[in-house]
Structures are given as C-alpha cells and as structure tokens.
C-alpha beads as a LAMMPS data file, in Angstrom:
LAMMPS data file: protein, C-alpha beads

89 atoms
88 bonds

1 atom types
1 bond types

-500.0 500.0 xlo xhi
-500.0 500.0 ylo yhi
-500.0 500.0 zlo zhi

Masses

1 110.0

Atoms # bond

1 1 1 221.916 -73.452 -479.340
2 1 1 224.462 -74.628 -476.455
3 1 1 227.695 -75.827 -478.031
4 1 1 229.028 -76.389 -474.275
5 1 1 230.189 -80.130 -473.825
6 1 1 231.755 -81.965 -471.259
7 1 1 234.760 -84.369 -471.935
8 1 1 235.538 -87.914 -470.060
9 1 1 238.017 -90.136 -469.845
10 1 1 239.425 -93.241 -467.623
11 1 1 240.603 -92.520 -464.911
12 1 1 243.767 -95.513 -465.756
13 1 1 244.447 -92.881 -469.025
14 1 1 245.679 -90.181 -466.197
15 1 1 249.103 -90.522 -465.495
16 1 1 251.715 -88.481 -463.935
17 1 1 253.651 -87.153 -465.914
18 1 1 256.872 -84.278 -465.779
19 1 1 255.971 -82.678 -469.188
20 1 1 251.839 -82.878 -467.904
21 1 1 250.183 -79.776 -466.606
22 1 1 250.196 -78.816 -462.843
23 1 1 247.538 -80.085 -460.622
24 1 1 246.605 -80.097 -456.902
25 1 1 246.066 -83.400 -455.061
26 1 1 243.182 -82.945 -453.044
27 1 1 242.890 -86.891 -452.310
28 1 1 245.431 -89.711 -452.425
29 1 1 244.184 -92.990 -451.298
30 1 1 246.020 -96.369 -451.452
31 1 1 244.063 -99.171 -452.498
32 1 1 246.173 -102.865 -452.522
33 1 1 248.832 -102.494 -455.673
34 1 1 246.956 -99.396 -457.274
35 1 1 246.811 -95.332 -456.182
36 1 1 243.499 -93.155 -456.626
37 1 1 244.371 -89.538 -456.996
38 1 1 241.854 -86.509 -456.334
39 1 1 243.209 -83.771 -458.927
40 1 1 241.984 -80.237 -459.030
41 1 1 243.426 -77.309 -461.492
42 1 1 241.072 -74.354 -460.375
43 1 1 237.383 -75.318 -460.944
44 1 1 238.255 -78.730 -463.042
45 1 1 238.742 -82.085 -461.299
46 1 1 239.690 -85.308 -461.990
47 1 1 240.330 -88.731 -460.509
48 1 1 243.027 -90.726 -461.866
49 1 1 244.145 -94.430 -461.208
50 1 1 247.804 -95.065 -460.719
51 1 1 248.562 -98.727 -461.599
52 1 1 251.205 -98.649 -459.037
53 1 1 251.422 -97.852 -455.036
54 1 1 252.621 -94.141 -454.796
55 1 1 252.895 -91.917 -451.416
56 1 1 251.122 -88.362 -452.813
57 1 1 250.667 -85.917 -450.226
58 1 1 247.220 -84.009 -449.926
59 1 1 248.260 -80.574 -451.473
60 1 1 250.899 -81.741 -453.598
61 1 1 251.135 -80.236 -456.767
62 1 1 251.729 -83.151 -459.401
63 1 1 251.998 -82.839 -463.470
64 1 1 250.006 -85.012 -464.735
65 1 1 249.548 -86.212 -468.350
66 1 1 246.035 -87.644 -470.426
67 1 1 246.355 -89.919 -472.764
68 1 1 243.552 -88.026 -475.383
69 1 1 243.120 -91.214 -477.867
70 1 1 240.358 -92.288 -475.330
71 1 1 238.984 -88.751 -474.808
72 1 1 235.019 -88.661 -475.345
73 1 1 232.900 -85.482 -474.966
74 1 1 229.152 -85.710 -473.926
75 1 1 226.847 -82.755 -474.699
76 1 1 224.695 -80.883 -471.937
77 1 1 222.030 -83.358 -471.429
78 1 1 225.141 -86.279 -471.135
79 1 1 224.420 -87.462 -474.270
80 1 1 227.430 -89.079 -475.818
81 1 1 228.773 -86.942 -478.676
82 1 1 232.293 -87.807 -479.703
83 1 1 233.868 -91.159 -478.794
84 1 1 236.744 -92.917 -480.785
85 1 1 234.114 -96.033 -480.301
86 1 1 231.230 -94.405 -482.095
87 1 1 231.171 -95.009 -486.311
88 1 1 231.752 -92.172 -488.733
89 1 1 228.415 -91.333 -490.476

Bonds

1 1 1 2
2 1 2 3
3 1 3 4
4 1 4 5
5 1 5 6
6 1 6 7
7 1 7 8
8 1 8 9
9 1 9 10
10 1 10 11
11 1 11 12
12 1 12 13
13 1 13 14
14 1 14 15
15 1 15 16
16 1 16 17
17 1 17 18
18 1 18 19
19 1 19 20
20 1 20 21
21 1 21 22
22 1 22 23
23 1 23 24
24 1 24 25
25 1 25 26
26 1 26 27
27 1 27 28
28 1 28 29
29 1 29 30
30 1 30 31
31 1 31 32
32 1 32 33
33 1 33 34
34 1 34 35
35 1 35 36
36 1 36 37
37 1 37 38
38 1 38 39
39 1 39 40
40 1 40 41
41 1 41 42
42 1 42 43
43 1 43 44
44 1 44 45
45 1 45 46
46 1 46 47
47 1 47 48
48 1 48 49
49 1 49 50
50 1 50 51
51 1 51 52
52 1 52 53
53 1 53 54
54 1 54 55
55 1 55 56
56 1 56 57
57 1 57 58
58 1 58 59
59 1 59 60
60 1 60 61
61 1 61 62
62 1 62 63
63 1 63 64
64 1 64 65
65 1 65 66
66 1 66 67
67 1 67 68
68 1 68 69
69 1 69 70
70 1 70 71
71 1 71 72
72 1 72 73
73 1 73 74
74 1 74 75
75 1 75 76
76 1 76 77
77 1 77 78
78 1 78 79
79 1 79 80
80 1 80 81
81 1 81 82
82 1 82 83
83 1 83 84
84 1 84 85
85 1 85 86
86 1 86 87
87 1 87 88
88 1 88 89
C-alpha cells in the first residue's frame, strides 16, 4: 500500500513572510491590486496570491510563510483525504 499523499492549499494562505522558509520566485505577475507569485524550493512549487501590489524580481529568493489551518492532503489517485472541512468519523 502507497501512503504517499499530496497536500494543497490556497494560494491567498501563502504569504511572505521573514520567519517563512526560503523560496525562489520563478514568476511574479501583477494583476490590478493583487500579486501572483511562482515559488519553487528544489522540486516543490507553489503559487501564492499576494493581496497587495508587490515588485518581486524573477530569481528572488523570498521567505515565505503557510498558514497550515487550511492545509488538505489528497491521496495518489487525488482523492481528498484530510481536510479541516471533512467530519470526524
């Protein structure tokens, strides 16, 4: 059996953060009073959504910070495993 899982979260629960971990900007694009972000930390990515406008240069490296109370993990087959919205059994 395959305990692998991938975890998810919103891209607006990304923020940047001094005491985050160190990521690469691969991407920063500008979009009316918002910033998308293009993150990679070796063979992870991410996109986040800044709710502000922020000039990130591509190759930056940024901390950034998750807020894990809206973390969800999905197993193999993207099945939803773990989600604070699902009901204990």
């Amino acid at each position: 059996m395959d305990d692998r899982c991938t975890f998810g979260i919103q891209a607006t629960d990304i923020s940047i953060d001094k005491e985050g971990d160190l990521w690469e900007v691969e991407l920063s694009e500008i979009s009316g009073s918002e910033t998308f972000i293009h993150l990679r930390s070796g063979e992870h990515t991410i996109v986040g959504l800044l709710e502000m406008v922020r000039d990130i240069q591509i190759g930056e490296k940024t901390s950034v910070q998750f807020d894990t109370q809206w973390l969800h993990a999905c197993d193999q087959k993207g099945d939803l495993s773990v989600s604070l919205f699902q009901k204990a059994d």
